[in-house]
C-alpha positions as CSV (number, residue, x, y, z in Angstrom):
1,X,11.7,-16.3,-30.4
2,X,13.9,-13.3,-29.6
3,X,16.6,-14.1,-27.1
4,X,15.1,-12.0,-24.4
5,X,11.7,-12.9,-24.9
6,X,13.4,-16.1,-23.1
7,X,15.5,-14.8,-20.9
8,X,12.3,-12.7,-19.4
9,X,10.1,-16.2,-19.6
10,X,12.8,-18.0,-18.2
11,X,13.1,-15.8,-14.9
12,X,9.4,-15.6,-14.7
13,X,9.2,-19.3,-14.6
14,X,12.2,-19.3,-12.0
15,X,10.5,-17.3,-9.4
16,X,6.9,-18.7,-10.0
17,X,8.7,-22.0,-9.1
18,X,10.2,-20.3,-5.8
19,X,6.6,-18.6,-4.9
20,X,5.3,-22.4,-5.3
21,X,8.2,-23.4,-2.6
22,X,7.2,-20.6,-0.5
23,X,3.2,-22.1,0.0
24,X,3.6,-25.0,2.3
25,X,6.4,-23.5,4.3
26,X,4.1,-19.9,4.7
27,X,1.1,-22.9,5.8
28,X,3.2,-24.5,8.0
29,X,4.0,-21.7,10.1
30,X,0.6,-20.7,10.6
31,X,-0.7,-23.9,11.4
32,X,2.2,-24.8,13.6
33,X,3.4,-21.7,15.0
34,X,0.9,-19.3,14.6
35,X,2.6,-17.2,12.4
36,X,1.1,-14.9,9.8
37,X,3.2,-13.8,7.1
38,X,3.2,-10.9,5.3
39,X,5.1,-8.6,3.0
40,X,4.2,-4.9,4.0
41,X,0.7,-6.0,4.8
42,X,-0.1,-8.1,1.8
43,X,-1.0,-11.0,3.4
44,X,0.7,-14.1,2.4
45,X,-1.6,-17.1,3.7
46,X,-4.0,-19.1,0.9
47,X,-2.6,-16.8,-1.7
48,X,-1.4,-18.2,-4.8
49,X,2.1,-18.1,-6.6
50,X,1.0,-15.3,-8.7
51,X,-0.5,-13.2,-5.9
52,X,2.5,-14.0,-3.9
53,X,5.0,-12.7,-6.6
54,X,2.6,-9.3,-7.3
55,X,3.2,-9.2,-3.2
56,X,6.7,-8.8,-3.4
57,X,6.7,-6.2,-6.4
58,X,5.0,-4.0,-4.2
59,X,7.6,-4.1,-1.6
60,X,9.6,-1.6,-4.3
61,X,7.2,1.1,-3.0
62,X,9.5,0.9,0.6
63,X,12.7,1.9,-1.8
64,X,12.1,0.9,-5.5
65,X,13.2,-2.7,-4.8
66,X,11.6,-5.5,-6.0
67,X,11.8,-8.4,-3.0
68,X,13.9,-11.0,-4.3
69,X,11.8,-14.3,-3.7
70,X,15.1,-16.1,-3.0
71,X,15.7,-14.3,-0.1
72,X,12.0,-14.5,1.4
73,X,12.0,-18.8,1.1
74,X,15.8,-18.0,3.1
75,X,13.9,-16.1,5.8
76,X,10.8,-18.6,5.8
77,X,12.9,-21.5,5.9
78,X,14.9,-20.0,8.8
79,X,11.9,-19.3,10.6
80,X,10.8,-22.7,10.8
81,X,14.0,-23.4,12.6
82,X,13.4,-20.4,15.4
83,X,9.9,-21.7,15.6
84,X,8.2,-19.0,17.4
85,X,5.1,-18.1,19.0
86,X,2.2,-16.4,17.6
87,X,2.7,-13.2,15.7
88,X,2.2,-11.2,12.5
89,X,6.0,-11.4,10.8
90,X,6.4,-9.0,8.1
91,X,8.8,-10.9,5.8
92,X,9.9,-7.7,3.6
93,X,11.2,-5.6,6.8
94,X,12.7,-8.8,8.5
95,X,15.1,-8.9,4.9
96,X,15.9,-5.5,4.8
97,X,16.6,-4.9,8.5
98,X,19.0,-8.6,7.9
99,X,20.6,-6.3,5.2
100,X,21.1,-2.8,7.2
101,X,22.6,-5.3,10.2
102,X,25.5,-6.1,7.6
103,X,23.8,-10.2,7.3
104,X,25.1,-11.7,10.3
105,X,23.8,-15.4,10.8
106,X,19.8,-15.4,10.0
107,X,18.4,-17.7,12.3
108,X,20.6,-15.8,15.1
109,X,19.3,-12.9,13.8
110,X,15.3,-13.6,13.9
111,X,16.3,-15.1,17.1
112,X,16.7,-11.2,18.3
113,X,14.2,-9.9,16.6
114,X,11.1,-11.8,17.3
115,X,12.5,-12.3,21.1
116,X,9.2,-11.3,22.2
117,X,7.3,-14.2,21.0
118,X,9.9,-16.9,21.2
119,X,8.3,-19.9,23.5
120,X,10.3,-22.4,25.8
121,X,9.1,-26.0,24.9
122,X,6.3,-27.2,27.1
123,X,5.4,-23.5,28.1
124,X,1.6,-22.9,28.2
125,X,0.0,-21.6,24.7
126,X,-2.9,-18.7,24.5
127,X,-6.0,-19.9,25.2
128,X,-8.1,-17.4,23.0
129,X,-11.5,-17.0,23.0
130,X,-15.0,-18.2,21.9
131,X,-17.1,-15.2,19.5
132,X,-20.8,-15.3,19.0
133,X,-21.7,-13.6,16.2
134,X,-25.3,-11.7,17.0
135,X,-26.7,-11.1,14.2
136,X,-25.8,-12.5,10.1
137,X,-26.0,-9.8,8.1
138,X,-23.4,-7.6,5.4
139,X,-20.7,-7.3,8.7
140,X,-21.5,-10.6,10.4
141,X,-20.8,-12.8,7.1
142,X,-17.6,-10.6,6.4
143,X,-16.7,-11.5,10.2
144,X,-17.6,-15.1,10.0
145,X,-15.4,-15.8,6.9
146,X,-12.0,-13.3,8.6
147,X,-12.8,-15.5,11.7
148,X,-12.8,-19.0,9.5
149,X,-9.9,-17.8,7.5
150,X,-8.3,-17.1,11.1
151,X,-8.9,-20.5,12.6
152,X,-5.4,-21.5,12.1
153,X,-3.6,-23.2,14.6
154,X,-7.1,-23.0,16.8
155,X,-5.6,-20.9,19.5
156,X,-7.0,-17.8,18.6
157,X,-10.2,-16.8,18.0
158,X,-12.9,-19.2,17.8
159,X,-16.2,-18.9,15.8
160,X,-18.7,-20.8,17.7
161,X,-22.2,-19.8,16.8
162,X,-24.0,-17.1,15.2
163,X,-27.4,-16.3,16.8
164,X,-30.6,-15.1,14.6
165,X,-34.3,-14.7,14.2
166,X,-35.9,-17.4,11.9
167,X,-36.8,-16.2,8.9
168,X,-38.4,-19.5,7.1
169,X,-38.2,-23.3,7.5
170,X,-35.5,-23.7,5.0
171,X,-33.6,-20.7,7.2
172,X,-30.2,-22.5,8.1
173,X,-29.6,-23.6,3.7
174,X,-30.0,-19.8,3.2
175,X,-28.3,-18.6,5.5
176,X,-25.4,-21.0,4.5
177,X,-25.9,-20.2,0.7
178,X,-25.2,-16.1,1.8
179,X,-21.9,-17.0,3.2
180,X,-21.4,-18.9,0.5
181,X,-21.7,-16.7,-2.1
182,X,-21.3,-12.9,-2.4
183,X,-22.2,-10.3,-4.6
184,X,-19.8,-8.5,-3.9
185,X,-17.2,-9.8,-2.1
186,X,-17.3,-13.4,-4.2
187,X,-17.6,-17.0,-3.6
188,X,-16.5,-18.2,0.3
189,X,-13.0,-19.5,-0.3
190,X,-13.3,-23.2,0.8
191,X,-16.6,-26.1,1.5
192,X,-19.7,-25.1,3.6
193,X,-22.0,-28.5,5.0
194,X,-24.9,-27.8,6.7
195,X,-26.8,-30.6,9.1
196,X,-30.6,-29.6,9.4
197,X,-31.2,-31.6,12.9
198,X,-28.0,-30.1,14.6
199,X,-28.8,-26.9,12.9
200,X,-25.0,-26.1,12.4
201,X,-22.6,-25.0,9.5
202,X,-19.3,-26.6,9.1
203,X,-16.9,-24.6,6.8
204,X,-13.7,-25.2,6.4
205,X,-13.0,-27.3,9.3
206,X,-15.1,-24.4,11.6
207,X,-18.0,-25.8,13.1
208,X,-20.6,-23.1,14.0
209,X,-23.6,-23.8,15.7
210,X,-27.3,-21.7,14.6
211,X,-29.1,-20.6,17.3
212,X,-32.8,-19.4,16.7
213,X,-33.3,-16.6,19.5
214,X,-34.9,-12.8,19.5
215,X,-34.1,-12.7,22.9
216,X,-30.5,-11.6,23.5
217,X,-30.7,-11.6,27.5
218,X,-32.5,-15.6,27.1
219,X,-29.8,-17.9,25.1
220,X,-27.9,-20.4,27.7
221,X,-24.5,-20.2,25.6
222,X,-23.3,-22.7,28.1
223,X,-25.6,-25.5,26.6
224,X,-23.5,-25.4,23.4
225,X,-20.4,-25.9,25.0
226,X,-20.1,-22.3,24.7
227,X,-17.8,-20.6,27.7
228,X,-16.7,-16.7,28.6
229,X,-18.0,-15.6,24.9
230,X,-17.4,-12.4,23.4
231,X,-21.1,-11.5,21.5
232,X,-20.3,-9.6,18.6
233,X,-23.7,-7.7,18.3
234,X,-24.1,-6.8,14.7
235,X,-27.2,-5.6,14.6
236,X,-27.5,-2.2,15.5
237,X,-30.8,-2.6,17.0
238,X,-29.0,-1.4,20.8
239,X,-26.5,1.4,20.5
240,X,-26.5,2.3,24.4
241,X,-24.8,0.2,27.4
242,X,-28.7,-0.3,28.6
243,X,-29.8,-2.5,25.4
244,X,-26.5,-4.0,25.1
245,X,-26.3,-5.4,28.9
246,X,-29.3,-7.7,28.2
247,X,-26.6,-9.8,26.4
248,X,-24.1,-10.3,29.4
249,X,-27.4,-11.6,30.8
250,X,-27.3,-14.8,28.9
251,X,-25.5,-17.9,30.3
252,X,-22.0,-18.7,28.8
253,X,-21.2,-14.1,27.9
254,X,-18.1,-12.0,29.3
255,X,-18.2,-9.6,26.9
256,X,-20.2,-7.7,23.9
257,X,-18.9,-5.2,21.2
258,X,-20.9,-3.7,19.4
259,X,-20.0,-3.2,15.4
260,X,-21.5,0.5,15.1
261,X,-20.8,4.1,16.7
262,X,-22.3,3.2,20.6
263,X,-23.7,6.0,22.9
264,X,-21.5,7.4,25.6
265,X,-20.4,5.8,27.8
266,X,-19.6,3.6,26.0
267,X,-15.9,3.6,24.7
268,X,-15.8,3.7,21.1
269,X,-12.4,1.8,19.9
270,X,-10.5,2.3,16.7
271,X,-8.0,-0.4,16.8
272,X,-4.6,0.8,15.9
273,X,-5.7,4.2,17.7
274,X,-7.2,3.9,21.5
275,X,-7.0,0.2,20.9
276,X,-4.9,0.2,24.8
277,X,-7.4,1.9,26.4
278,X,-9.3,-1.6,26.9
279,X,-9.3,-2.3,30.3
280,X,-10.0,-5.8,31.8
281,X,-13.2,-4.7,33.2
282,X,-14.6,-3.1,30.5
283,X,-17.5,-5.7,29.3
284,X,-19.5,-3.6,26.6
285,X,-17.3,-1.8,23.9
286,X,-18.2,-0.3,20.4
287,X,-15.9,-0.8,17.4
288,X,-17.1,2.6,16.3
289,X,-18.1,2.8,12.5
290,X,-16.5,2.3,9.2
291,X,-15.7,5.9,8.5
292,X,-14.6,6.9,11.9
293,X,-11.9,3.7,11.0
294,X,-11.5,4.6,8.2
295,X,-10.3,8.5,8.9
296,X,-8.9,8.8,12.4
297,X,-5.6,6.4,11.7
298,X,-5.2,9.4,8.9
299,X,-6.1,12.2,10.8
300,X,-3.8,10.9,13.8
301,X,-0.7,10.9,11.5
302,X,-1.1,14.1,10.2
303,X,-2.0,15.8,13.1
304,X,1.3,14.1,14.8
305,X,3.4,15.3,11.7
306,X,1.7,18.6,11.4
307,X,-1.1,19.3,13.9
308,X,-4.8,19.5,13.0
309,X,-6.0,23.4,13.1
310,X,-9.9,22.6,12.0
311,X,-11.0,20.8,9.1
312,X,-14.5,18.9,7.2
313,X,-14.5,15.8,6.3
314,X,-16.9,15.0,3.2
315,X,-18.0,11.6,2.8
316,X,-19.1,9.6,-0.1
317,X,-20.5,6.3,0.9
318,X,-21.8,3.6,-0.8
319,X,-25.4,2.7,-0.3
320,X,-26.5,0.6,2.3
321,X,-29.2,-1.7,3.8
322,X,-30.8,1.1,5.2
323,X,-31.8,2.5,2.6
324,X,-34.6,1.4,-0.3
325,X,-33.8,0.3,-3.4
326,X,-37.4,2.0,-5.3
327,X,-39.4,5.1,-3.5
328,X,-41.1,4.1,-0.7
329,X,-41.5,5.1,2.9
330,X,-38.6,5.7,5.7
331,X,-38.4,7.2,9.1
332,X,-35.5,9.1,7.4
333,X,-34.7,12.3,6.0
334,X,-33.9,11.0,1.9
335,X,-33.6,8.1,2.6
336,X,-36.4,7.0,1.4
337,X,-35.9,7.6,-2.4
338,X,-34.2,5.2,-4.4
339,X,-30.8,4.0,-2.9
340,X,-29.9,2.7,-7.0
341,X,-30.5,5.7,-9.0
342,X,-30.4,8.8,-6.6
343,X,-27.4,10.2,-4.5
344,X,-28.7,11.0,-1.1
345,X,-27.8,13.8,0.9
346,X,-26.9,12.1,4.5
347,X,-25.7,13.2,8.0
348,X,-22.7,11.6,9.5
349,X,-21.6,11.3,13.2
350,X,-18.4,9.9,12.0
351,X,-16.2,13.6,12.1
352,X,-17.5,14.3,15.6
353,X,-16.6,10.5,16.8
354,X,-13.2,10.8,15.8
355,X,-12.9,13.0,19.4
356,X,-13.9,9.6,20.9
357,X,-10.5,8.0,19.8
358,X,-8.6,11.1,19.4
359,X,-9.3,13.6,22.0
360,X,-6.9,16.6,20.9
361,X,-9.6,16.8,17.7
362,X,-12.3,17.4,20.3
363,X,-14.7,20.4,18.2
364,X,-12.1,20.6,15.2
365,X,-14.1,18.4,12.6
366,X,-17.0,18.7,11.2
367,X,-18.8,16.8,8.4
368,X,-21.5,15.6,6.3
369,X,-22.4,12.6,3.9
370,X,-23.5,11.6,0.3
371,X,-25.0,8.0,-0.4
372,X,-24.1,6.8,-3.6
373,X,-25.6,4.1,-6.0
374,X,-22.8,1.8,-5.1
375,X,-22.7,-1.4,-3.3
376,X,-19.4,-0.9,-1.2
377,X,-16.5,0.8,-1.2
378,X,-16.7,4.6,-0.2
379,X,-14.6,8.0,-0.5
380,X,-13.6,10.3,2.5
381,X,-12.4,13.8,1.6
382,X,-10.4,15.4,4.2
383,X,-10.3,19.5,3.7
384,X,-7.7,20.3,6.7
385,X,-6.0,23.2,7.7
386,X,-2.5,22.7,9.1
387,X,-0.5,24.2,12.0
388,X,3.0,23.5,10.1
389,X,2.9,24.5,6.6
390,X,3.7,21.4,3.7
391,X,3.7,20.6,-0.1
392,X,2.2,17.2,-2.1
393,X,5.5,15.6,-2.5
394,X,6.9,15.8,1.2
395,X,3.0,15.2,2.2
396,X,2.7,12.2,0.1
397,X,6.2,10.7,0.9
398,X,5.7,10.7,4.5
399,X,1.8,8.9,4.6
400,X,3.5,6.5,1.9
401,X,6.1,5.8,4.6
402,X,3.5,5.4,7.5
403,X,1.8,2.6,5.5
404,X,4.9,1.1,5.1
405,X,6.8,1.0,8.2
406,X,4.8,2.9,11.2
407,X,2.9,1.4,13.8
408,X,-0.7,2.4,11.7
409,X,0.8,0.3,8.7
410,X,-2.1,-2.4,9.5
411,X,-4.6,0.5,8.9
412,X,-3.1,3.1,6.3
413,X,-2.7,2.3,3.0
414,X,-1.2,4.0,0.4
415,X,-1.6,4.1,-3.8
416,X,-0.5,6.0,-6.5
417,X,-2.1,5.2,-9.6
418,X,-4.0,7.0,-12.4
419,X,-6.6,4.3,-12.9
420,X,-7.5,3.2,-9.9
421,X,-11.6,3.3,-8.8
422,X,-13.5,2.2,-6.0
423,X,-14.2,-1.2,-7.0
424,X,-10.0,-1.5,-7.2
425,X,-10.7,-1.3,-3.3
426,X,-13.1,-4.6,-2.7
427,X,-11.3,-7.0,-0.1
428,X,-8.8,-4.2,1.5
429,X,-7.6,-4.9,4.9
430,X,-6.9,-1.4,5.6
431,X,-8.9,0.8,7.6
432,X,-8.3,3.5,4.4
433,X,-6.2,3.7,1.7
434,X,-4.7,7.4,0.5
435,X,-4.9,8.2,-2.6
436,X,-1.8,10.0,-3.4
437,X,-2.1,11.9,-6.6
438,X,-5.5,13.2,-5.5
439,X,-3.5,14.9,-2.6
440,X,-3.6,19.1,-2.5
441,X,-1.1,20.5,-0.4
442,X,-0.7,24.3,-0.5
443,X,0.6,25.7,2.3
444,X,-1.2,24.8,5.5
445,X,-3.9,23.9,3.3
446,X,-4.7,19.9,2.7
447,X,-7.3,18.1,0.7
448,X,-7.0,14.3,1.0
449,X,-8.6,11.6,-0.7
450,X,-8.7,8.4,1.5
451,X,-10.8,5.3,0.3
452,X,-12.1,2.3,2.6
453,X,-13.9,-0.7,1.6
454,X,-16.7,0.1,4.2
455,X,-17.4,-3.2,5.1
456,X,-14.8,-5.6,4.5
457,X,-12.0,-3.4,6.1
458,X,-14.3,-2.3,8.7
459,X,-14.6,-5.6,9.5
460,X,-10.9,-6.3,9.5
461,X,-10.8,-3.4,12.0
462,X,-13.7,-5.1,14.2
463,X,-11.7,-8.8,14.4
464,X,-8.4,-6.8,15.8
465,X,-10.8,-5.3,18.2
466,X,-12.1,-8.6,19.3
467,X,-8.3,-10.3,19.3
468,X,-7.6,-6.9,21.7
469,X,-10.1,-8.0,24.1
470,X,-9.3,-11.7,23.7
471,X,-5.9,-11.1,24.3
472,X,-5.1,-12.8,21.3
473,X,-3.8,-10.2,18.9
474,X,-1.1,-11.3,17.4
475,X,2.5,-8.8,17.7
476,X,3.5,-7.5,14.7
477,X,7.2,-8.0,14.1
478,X,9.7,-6.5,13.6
479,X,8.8,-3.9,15.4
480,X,7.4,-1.0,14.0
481,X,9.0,2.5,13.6
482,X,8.2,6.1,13.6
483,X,8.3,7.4,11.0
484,X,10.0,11.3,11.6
485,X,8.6,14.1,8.9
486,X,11.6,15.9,9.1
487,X,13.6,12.3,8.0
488,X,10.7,12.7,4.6
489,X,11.2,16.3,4.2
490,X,15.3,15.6,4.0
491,X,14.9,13.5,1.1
492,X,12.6,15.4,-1.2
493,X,14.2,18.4,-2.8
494,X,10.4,20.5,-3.1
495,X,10.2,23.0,0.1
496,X,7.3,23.9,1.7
């Protein structure tokens, strides 16, 4: 055995042993505190040592730096001594902004810069809210199983029933046995019991009550124990504030959002985006869709950094349940050949929406949509043209640097690789990741390749919505910062 073969076996044992230290402390402070840790957006909760160590190798993409584990268990370990409230703590900035401030005292330091959520003993904790899930299909399971995962400390969000028609006697084992297993997004990551005569599911500590109903405006809530819900309607059978009311009829409902694009009036939120525009008295919101998530964080950056002249936004999305799988009949244009061997020539709303949550893009987009024979994960092409003129480098450097450090890092990603295909993308929590070396930059001309996992980040976008209108959305600390284009431009040598 060659000497550094050891030495390089010998480190790698060193800091899976510190990744194993980190797993009970990163544990404790969500079950204790609240607090969801993260390095860069990589979430750090029910990972394991391995994931947690690939986690820190991707912080080098913030300055070609590998986190060093050591100082993360420093900064956990601290953390349990400032014990603060609820947030989302990004562990990666928290070390480097310790460094830039010269590495005065850490726990005096996280003192200051998580100020906003520190608690006084005794003080009254969030109350959260109760969810009913309308609806258990492709988004509703993805929801169910973010909103378990969530659970935490139980002062959050709280999953208290999902309401559906009944399909067959055995209805409740199947509907179980589909949130139990995926085939796409994999097995559910803990136990599922079931009890027939209570008709509930019990997973992972979550118990969620089945309620048999076609009747959206009929379902006393109250009768569960069920108080001031927000009804997540997943179904996309109502669209307009007329349909969707019948649910604030029911006993036990304040609010209802919808998880598709919903008809004006309706305010259509992309979290991250027009997320503050929720007022108090707004009881019937849409989440918009997946690729209106999935573009306008982008499109906002870049027409902030550069301004938006006009552009098309192309979209290849994977097929969906809309669709049939052999030829047969559908309402639809296409849409009725086979979803599994044909790509389908679709419309799409979703360029037009983005006005909804961006109004200063108001007639500047248009766009258009090819199904796929895929079963998730889809492809946005962005053809823009520019007010302020750029080149790939300075373009790529500064929406690496928004997924890193702006106040859209919990939607933009950001990858560079040669390899990488849509199923790389399963299980993002990002509204869209850009694909860097399929940028084009010439001029004031861009072409940009953004990829979203259309349901599972979708729904990671639908849960902050709900957590807006909960007021239970945890702050994301440190603070976030702007990120300047003319700080990116500075630092690359190729000129415009």
């Amino acid at each position: 055995m060659s000497h550094e073969f050891a030495q390089r076996r010998t480190d790698w044992i060193a800091r899976e042993e510190l990744a194993e230290r980190m797993i009970p402390l990163i544990g404790g402070l969500y079950r204790d505190f609240g607090v969801v840790t993260s390095i860069h957006g990589r979430r750090l909760i029910n990972r394991s040592p391995v994931e947690i160590l690939k986690a820190h190798r991707f912080a080098r993409q913030a300055g070609d730096v590998v986190l060093d584990p050591n100082d993360t268990v420093r900064v956990l370990e601290a953390l349990r001594v400032v014990a603060p409230g609820p947030a989302s703590v990004d562990l990666a900035r928290l070390v480097a902004r310790h460094a830039d401030a010269g590495e005065p005292d850490l726990v005096d330091f996280l003192r200051s810069e998580l100020a906003p959520v520190l608690v006084d003993e005794g003080s009254p904790r969030p109350q959260g809210a109760d969810v009913v899930l309308y609806g258990f299909g492709r988004i509703g399971r993805l929801l169910a199983r973010i909103l378990i995962a969530h659970a935490g400390h139980g002062e959050g969000l709280r999953l208290r029933a999902i309401v559906v028609r009944k399909g067959a006697e055995n209805d409740l084992a199947k509907r179980a046995s589909l949130l139990r297993r995926d085939s796409v997004h994999g097995p559910f990551p803990g136990t599922i019991e079931i009890d027939e005569e209570a008709n509930t599911i019990l997973a992972n500590g979550t118990l969620i009550q089945v309620i048999y109903s076609d009747d959206p405006a009929n379902i006393d809530y109250t009768a569960y124990g069920i108080h001031d819900a927000i009804v997540v309607d997943n179904t996309g059978r109502w669209r307009d504030e007329a349909g969707l009311t019948q649910h604030l009829r029911s006993t036990g409902v304040q609010r209802v959002l919808l998880t598709a694009p919903g008809k004006s009036p309706l305010k259509n939120i992309v979290y991250g985006i027009n997320h503050t525009a929720i007022a108090d008295d707004d009881r019937i919101l849409s989440a918009a869709s997946c690729t209106t998530n999935a573009i306008t964080p982008v499109l906002a950056a870049i027409d902030e950094a550069y301004g938006v002249v006009r552009g098309h936004v192309e979209t290849v999305h994977s097929f969906t349940n809309d669709q049939n799988l052999i030829d047969n009949f559908h309402k639809g244009d296409r849409r009725g050949r086979s979803a599994v061997l044909n790509m389908v020539i679709a419309e799409t709303g979703a360029a037009k929406a983005v006005a909804k949550a961006l109004p200063q893009l108001e007639g500047k987009l248009t766009g258009s949509a090819i199904r796929v024979p895929t079963p998730d994960v889809s492809l946005a092409i962005l053809n823009l043209q520019l007010e302020r003129p750029t080149d790939k480098d300075t373009l790529n450097r500064y929406l690496r640097q928004v997924s890193l450090t702006s106040p859209l890092r919990q939607q933009i990603d950001y990858i560079e690789s040669a390899e990488v295909v849509s199923t790389d993308f399963v299980g993002s929590n990002r509204a869209g990741i850009v694909d860097g070396l399929a940028t084009i930059a010439d001029g004031t001309d861009v072409v940009l390749y953004v990829w979203y996992d259309n349901e599972f980040g979708y729904s990671c976008q639908v849960v902050r919505v709900i957590e807006e209108m909960a007021g239970a959305h945890p702050l994301v600390l440190p603070e976030r910062e702007p990120v300047r284009i003319e700080q990116i431009a500075a630092r690359t040598t190729v000129t415009a």
